[in-house]
C-alpha positions, 0 to 999 in steps of 0.5 A: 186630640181631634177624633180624625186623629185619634180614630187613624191612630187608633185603625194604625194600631189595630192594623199592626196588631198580630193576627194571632192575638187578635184571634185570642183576644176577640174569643175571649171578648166573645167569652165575655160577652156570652155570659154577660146577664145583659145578653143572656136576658135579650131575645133580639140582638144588633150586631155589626159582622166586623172586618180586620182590625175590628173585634171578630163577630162573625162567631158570636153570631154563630153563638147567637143563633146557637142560644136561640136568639134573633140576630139581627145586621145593619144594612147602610144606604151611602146616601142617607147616612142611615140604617135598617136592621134585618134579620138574619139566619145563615150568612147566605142571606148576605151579600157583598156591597160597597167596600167590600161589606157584607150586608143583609139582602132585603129580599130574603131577609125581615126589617126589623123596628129600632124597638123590637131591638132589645140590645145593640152592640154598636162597633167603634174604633175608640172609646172612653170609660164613659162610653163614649166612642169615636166610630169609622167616621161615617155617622151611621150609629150616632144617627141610629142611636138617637132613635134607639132607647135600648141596650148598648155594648160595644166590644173593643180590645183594651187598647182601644179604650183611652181616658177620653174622646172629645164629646160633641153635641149630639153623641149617645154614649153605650152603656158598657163596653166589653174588653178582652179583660173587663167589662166596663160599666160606663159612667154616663148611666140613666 
């Protein structure tokens, strides 16, 4: 199956996904991923602020800034296709953009280098065990991560997690995914 369809299978599934359970299943990938070793270890930690039908984390970011460590948010230029990490320390340092994200502001906020990153957690909308991903079609992260060399989790509800997604040249996949009921090791480890 082509990644166009498996991704808009995928967004209709998650869609039609009762909120309540989306709820519970997304504490419980956020339990999982609190007392993972790999994040308890990691000082500075990328992370996506999801939308509906994504895995919620806005709240793991909030257990973030709880446990001390720094967090650190995309911004995107449309144009380029590329991002920039920044820091973050409230959610007021955020700022509603292009369909209807919300970022970073620069002016109140620090960039932050690829290698003062010491885990990614890098959103998807499929993914197979070998952690490979099939993202929301845009190519930001498959731009970032060839330049990224740290750490990589992605969070994803069991269902989002099928035998396998076709494989171009050019793609990196994560190290582990984290599910509401497993944490997966992935096959394709240095």
């Amino acid at each position: 199956m082509e990644k166009s369809t498996l991704r808009k299978k995928m967004i209709h599934t998650l869609n039609n996904m009762d909120p309540q359970k989306h709820q519970l299943k997304s504490n419980q990938i956020k339990s999982n991923l609190l007392i993972e070793e790999n994040v308890k270890k990691s000082e500075v930690i990328g992370i996506t602020l999801s939308s509906f039908p994504e895995v919620e984390t806005w709240g793991i970011v909030e257990s973030l800034w709880v446990q001390g460590k720094s967090v650190v948010v995309p911004k995107c230029n449309p144009t380029t296709r590329e991002m920039i990490f920044y820091k973050i320390t409230s959610f007021d340092q955020l700022e509603v953009v292009y369909m209807k994200l919300k970022e970073p502001i620069p002016a109140v906020t620090s960039k932050v280098d690829p290698s003062e990153i010491d885990l990614l957690i890098v959103p998807g909308v499929v993914f197979d065990r070998s952690g490979y991903r099939i993202g929301f079609g845009g190519g930001y992260y498959d731009r970032y991560l060839s330049r990224y060399h740290g750490l990589t989790i992605s969070l994803a509800f069991d269902c989002q997690v099928v035998e396998c997604v076709p494989v171009q040249q050019f793609d990196l996949p994560v190290k582990y995914i984290m599910t509401e009921s497993k944490r997966i090791q992935c096959a394709m480890m240095e």
